[in-house]
PyMOL Python script that loads the backbone (N, CA, C, O; Angstrom):
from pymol import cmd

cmd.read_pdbstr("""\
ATOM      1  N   UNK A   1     -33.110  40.384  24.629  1.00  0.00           N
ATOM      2  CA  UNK A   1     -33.739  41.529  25.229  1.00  0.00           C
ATOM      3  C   UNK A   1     -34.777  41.040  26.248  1.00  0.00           C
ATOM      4  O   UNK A   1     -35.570  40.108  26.114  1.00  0.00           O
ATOM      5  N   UNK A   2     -34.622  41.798  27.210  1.00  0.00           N
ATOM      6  CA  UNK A   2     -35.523  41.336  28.685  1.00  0.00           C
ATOM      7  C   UNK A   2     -36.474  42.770  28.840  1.00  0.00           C
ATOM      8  O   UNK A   2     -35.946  43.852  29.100  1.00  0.00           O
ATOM      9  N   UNK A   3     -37.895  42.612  28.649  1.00  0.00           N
ATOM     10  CA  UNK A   3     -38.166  43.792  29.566  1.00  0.00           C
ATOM     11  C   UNK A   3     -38.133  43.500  31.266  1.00  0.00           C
ATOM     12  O   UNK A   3     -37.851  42.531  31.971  1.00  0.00           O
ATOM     13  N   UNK A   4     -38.544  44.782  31.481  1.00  0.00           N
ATOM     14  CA  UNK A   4     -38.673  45.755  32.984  1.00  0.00           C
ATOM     15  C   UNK A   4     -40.406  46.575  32.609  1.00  0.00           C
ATOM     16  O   UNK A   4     -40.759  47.437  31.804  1.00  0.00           O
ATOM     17  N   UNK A   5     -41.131  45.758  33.668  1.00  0.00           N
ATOM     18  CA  UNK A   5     -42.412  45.750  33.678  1.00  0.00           C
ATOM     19  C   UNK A   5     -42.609  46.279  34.729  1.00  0.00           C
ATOM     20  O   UNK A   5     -41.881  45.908  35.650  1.00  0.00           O
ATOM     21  N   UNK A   6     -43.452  47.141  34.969  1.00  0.00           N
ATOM     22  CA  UNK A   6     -44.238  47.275  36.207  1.00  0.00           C
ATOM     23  C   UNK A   6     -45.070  46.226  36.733  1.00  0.00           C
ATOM     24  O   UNK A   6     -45.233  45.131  36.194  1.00  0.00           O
ATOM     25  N   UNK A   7     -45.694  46.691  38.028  1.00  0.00           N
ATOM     26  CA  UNK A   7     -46.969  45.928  38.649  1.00  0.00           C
ATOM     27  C   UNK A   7     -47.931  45.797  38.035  1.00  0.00           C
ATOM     28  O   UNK A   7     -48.692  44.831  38.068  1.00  0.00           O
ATOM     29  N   UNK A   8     -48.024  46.832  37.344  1.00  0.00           N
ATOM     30  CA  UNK A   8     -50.050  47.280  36.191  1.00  0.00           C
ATOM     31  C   UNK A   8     -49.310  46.503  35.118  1.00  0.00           C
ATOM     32  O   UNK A   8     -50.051  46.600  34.139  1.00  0.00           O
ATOM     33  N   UNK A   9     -48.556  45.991  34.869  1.00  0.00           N
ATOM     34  CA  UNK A   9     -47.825  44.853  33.535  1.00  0.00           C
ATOM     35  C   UNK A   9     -47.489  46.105  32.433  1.00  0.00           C
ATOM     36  O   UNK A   9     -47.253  45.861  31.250  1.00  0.00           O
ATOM     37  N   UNK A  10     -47.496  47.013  32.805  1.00  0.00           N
ATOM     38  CA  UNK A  10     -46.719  48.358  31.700  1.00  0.00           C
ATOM     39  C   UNK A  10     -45.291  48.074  32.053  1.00  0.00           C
ATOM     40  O   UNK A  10     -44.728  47.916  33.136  1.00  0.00           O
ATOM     41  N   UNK A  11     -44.714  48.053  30.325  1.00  0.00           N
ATOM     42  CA  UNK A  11     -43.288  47.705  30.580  1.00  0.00           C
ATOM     43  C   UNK A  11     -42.746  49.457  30.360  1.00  0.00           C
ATOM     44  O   UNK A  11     -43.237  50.380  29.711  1.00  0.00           O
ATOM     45  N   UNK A  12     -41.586  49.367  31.188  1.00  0.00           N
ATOM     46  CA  UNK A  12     -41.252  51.171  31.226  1.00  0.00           C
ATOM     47  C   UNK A  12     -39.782  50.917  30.911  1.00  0.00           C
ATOM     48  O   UNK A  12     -39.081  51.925  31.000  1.00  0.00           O
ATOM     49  N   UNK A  13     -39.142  49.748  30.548  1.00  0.00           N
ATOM     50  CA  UNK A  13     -37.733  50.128  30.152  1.00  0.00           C
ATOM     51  C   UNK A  13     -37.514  48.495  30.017  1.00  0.00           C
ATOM     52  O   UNK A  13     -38.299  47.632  30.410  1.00  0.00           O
ATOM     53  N   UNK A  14     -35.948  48.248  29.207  1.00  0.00           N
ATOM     54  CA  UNK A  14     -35.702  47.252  28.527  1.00  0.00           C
ATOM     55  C   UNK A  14     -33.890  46.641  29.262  1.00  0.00           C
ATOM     56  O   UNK A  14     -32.896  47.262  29.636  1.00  0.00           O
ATOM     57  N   UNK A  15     -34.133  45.606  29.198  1.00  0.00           N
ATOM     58  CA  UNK A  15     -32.335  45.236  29.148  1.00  0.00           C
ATOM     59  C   UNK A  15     -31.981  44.526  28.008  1.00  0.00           C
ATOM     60  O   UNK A  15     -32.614  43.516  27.700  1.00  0.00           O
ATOM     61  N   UNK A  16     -30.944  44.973  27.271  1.00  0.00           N
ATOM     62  CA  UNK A  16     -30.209  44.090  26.084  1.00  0.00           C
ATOM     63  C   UNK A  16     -28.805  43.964  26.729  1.00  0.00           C
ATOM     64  O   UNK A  16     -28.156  44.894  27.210  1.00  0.00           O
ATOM     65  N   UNK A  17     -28.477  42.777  26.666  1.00  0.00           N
ATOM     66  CA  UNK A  17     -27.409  42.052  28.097  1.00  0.00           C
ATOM     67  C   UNK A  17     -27.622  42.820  28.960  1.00  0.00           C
ATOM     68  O   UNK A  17     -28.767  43.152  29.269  1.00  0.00           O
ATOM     69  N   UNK A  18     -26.483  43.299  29.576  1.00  0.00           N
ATOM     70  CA  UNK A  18     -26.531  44.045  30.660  1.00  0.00           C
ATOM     71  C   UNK A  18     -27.247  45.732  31.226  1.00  0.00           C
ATOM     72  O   UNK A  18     -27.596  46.330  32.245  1.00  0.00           O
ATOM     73  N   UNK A  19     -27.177  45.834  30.272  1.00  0.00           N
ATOM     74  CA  UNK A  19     -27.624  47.289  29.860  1.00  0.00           C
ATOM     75  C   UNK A  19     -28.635  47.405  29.756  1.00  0.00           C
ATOM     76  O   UNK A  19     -29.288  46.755  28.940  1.00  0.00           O
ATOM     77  N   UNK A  20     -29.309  48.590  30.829  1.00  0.00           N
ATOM     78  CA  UNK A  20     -30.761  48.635  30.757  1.00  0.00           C
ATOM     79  C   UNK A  20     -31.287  50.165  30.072  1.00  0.00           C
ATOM     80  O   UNK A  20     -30.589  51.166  29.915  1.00  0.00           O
ATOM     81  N   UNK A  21     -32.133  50.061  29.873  1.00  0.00           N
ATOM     82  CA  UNK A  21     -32.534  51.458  28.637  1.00  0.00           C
ATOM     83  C   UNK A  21     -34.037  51.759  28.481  1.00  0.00           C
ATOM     84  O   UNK A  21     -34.950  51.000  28.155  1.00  0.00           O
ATOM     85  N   UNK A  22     -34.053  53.017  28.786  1.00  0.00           N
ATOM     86  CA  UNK A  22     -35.525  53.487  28.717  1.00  0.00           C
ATOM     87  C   UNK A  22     -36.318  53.215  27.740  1.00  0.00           C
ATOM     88  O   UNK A  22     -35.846  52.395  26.953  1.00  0.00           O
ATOM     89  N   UNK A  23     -37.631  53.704  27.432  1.00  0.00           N
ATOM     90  CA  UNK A  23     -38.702  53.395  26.398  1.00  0.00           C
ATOM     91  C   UNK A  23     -37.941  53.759  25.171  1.00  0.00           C
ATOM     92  O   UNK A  23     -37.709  53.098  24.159  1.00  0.00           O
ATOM     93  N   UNK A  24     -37.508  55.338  25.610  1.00  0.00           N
ATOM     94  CA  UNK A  24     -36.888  55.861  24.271  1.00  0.00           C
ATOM     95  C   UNK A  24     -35.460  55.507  23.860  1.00  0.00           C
ATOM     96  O   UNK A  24     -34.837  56.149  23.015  1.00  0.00           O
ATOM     97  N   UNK A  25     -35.143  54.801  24.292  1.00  0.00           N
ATOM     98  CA  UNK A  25     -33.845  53.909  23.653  1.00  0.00           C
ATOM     99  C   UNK A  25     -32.701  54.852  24.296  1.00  0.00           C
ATOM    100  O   UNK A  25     -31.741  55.101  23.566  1.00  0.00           O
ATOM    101  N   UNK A  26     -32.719  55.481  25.794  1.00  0.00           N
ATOM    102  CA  UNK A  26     -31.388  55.729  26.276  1.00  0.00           C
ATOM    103  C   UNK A  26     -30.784  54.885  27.394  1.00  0.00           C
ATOM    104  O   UNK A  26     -31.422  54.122  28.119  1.00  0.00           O
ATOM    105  N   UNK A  27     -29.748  55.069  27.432  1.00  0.00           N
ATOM    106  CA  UNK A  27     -29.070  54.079  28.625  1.00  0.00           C
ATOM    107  C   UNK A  27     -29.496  54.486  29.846  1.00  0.00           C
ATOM    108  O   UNK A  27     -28.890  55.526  30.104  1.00  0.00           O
ATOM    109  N   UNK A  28     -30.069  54.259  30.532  1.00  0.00           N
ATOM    110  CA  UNK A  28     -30.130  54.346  32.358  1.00  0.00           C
ATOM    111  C   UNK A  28     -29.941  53.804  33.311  1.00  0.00           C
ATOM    112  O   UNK A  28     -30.431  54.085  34.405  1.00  0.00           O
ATOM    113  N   UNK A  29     -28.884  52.566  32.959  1.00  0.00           N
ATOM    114  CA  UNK A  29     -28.327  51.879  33.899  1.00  0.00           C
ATOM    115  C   UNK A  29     -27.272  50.481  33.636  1.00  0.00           C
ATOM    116  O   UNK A  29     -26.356  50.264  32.844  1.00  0.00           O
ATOM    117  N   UNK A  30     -27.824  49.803  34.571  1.00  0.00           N
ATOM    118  CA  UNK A  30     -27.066  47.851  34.206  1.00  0.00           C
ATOM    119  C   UNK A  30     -27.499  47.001  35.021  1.00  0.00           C
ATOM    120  O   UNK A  30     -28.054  47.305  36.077  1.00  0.00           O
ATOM    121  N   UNK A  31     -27.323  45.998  34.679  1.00  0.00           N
ATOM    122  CA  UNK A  31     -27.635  45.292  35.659  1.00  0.00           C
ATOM    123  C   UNK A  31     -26.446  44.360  36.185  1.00  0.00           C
ATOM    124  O   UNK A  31     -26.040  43.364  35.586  1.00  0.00           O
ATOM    125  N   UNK A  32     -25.970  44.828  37.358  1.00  0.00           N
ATOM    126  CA  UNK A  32     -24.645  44.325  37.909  1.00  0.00           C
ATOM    127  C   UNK A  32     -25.493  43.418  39.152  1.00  0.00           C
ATOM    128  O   UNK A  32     -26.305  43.807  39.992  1.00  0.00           O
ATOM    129  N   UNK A  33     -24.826  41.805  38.822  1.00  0.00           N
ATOM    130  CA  UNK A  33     -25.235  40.910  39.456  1.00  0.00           C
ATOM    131  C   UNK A  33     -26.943  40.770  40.432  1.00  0.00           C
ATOM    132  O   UNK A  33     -27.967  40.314  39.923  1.00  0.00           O
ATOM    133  N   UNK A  34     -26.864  41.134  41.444  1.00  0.00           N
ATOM    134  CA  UNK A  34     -28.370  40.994  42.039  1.00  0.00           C
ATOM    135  C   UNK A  34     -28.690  42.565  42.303  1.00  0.00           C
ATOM    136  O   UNK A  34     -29.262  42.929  43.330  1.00  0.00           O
ATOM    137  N   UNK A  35     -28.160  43.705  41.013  1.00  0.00           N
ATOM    138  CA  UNK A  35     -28.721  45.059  41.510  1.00  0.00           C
ATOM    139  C   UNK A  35     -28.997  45.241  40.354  1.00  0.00           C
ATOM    140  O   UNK A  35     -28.586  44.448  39.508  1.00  0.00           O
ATOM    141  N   UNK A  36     -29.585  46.077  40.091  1.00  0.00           N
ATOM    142  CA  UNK A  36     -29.887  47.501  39.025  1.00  0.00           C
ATOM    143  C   UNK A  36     -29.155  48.913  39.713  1.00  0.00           C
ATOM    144  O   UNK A  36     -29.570  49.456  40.738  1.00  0.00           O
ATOM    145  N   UNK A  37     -28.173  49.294  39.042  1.00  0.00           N
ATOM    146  CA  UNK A  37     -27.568  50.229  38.962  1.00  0.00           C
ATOM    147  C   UNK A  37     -27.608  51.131  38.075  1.00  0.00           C
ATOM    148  O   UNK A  37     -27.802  50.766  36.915  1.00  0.00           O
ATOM    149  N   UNK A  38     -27.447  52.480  38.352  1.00  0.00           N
ATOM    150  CA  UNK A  38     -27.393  53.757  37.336  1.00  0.00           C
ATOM    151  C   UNK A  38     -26.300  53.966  36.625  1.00  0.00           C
ATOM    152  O   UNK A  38     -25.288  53.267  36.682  1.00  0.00           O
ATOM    153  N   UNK A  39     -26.441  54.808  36.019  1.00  0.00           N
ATOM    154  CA  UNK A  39     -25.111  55.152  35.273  1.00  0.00           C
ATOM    155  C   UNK A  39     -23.452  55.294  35.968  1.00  0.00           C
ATOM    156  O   UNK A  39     -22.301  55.145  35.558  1.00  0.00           O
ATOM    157  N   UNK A  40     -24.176  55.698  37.338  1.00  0.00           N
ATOM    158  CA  UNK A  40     -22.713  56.373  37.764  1.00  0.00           C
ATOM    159  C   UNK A  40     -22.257  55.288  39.028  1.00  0.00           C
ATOM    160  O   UNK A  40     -21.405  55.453  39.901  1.00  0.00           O
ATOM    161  N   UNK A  41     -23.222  54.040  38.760  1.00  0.00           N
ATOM    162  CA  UNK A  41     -22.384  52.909  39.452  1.00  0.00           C
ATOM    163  C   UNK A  41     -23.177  52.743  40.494  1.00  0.00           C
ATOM    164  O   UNK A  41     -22.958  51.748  41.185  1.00  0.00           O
ATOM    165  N   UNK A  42     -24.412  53.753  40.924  1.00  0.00           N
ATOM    166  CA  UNK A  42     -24.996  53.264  42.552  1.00  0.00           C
ATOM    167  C   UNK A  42     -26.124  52.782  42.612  1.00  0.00           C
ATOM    168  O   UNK A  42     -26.999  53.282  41.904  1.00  0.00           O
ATOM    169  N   UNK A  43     -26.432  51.669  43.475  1.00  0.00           N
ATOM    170  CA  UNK A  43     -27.527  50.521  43.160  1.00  0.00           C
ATOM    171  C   UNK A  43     -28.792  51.595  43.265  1.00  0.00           C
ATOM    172  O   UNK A  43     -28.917  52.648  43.890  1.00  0.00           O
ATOM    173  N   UNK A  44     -29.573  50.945  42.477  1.00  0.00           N
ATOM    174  CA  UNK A  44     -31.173  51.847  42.369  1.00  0.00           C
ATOM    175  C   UNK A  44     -32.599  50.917  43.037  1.00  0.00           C
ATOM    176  O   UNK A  44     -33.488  51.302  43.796  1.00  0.00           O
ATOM    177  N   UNK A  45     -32.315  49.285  42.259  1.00  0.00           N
ATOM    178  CA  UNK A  45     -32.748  48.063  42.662  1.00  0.00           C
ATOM    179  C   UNK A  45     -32.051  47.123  42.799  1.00  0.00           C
ATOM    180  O   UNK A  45     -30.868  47.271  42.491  1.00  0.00           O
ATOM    181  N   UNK A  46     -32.523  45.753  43.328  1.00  0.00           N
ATOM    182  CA  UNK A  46     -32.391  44.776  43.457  1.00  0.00           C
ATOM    183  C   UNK A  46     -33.464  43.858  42.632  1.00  0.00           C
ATOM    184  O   UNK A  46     -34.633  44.012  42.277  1.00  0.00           O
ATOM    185  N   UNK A  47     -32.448  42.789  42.501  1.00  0.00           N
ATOM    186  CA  UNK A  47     -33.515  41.503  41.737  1.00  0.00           C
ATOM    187  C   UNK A  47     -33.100  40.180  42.167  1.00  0.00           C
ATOM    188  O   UNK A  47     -32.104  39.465  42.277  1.00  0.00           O
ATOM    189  N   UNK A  48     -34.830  40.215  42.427  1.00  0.00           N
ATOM    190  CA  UNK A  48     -34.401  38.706  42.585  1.00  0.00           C
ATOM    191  C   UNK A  48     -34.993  37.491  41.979  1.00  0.00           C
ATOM    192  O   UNK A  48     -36.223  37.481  41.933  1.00  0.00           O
ATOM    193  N   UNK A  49     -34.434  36.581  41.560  1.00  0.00           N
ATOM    194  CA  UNK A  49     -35.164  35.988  40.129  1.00  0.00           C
ATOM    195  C   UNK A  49     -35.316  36.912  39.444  1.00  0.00           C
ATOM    196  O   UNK A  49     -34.527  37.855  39.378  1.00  0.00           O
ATOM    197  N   UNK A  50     -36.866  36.750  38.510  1.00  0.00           N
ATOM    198  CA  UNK A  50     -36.900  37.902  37.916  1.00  0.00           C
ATOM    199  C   UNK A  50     -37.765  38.870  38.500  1.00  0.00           C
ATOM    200  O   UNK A  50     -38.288  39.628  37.684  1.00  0.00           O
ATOM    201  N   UNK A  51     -38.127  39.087  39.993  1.00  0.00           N
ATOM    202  CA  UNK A  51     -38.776  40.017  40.148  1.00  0.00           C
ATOM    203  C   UNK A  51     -37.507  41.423  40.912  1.00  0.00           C
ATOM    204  O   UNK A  51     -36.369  41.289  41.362  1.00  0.00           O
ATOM    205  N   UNK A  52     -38.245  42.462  40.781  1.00  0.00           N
ATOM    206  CA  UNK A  52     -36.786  43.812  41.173  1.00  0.00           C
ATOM    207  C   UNK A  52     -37.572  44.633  41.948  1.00  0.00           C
ATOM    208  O   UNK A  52     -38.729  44.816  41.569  1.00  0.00           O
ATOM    209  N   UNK A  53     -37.161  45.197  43.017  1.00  0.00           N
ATOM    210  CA  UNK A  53     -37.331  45.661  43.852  1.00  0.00           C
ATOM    211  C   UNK A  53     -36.757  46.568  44.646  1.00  0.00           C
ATOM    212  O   UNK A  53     -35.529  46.523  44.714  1.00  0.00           O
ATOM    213  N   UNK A  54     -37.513  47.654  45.474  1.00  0.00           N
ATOM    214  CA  UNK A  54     -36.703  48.509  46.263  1.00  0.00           C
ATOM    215  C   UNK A  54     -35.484  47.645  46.541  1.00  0.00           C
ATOM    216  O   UNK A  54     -35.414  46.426  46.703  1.00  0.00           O
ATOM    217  N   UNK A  55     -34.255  48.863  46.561  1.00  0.00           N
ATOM    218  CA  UNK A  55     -33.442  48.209  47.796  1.00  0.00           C
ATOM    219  C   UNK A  55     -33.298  48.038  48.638  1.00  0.00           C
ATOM    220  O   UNK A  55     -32.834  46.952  48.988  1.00  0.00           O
ATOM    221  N   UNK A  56     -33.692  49.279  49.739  1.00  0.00           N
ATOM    222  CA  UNK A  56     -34.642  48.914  50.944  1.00  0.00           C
ATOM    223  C   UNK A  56     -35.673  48.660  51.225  1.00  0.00           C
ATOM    224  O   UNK A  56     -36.544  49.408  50.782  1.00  0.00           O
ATOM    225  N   UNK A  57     -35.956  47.883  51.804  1.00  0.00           N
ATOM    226  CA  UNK A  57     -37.530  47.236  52.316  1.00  0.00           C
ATOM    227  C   UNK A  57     -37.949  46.404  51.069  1.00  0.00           C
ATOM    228  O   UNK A  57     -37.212  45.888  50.229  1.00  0.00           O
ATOM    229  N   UNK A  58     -39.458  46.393  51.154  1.00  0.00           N
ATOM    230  CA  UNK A  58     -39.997  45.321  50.034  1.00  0.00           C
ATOM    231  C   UNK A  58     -40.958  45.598  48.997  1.00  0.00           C
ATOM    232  O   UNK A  58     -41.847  45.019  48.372  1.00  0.00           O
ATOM    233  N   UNK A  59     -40.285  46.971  49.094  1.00  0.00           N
ATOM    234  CA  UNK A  59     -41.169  47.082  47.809  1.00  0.00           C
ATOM    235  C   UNK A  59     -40.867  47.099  46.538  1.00  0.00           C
ATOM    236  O   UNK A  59     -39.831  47.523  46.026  1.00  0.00           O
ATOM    237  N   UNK A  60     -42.164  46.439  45.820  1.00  0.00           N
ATOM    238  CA  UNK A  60     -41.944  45.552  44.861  1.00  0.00           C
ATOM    239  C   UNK A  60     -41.936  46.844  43.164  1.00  0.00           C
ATOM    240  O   UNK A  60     -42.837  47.561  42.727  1.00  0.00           O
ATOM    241  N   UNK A  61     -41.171  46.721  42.898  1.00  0.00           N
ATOM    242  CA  UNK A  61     -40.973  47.768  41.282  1.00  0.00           C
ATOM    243  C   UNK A  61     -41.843  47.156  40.139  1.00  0.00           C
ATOM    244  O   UNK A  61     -42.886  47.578  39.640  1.00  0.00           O
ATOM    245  N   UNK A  62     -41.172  46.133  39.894  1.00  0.00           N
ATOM    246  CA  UNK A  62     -41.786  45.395  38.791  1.00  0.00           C
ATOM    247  C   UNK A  62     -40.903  43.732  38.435  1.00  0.00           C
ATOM    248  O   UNK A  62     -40.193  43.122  39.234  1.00  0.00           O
ATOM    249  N   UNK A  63     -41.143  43.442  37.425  1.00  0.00           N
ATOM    250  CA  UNK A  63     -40.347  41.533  37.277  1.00  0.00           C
ATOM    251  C   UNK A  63     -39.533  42.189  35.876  1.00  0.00           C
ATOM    252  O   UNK A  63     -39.548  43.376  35.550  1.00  0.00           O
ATOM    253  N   UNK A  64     -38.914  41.206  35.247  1.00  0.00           N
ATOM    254  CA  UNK A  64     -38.296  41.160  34.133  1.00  0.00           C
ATOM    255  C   UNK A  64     -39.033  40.305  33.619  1.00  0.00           C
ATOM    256  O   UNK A  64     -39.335  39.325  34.300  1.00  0.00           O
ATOM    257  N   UNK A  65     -39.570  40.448  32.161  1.00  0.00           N
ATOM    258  CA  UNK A  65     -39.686  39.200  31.305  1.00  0.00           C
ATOM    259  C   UNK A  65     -38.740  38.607  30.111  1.00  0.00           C
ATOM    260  O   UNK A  65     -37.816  39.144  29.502  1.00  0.00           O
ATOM    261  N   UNK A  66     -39.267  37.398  30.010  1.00  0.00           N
ATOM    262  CA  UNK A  66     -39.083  36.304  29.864  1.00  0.00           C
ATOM    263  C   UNK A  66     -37.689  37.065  28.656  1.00  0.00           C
ATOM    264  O   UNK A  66     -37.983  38.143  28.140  1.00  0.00           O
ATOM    265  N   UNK A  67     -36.566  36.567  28.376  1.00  0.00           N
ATOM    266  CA  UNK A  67     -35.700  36.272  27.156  1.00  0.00           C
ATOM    267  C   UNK A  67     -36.353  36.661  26.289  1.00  0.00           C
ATOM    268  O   UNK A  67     -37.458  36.137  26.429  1.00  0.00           O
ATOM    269  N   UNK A  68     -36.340  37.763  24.800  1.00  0.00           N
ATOM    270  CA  UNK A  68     -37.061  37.027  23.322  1.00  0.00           C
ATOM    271  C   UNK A  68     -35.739  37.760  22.805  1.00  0.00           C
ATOM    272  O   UNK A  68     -34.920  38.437  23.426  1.00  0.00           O
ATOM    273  N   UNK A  69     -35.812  37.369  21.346  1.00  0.00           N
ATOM    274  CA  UNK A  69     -34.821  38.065  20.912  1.00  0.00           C
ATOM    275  C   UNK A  69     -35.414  39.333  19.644  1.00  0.00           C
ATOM    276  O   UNK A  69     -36.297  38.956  18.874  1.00  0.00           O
ATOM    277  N   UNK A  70     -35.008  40.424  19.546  1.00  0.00           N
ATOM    278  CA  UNK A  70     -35.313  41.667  19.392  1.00  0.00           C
ATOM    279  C   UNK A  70     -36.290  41.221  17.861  1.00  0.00           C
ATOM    280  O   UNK A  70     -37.403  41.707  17.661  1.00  0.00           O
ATOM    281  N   UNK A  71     -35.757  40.429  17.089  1.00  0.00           N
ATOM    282  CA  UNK A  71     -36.122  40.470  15.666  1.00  0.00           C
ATOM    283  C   UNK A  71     -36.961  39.257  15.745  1.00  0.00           C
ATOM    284  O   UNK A  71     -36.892  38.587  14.715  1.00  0.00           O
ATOM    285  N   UNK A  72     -37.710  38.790  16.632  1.00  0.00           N
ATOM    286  CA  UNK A  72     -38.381  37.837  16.585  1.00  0.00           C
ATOM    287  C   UNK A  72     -39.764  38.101  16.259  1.00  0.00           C
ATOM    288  O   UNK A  72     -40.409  37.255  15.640  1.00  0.00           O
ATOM    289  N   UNK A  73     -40.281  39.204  16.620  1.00  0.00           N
ATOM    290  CA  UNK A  73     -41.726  40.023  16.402  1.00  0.00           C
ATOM    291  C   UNK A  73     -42.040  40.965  15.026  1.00  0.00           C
ATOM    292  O   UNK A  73     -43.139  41.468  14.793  1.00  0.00           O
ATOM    293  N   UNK A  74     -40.461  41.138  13.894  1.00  0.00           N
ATOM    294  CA  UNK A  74     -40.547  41.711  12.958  1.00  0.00           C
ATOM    295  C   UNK A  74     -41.153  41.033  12.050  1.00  0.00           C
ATOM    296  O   UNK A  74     -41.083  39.806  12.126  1.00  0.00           O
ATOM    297  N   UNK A  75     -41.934  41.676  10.910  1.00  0.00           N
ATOM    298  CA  UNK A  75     -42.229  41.222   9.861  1.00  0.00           C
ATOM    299  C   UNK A  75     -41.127  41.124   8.502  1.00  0.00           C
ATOM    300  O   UNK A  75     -41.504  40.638   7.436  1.00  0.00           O
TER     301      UNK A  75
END
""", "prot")
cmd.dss("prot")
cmd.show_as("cartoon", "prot")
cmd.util.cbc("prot")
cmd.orient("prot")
């Protein structure tokens, strides 16, 4: 699991593989190669490394962090 962080470091949505998913655990997209795409297939962002961004121009959305895996923070 990767979050999707903003600029203010508030994370607002998650990817588990490909699949990206809101706070509240619904699907809202993927991540197909160097985009973020919606459900119905049309790019929303771009990424590069891990930072994502408008698709036009340069503005900046937020980064992905780092890999952890989901059950690593459970007690």
């Amino acid at each position: 699991m990767r979050g999707l962080v903003d600029r203010k470091g508030e994370q607002f949505a998650y990817l588990i593989g490909n699949v990206l998913y809101t706070m509240d655990g619904e699907p809202s997209g993927r991540l197909e190669g160097e985009a973020i795409v919606d459900l119905a297939g049309k790019p929303v962002w771009r990424v590069v490394g891990d930072g994502v961004y408008a698709i036009h121009g340069l503005e900046t959305i937020g980064y992905l962090t780092e890999e952890r895996r989901d059950d690593a923070h459970r007690d």
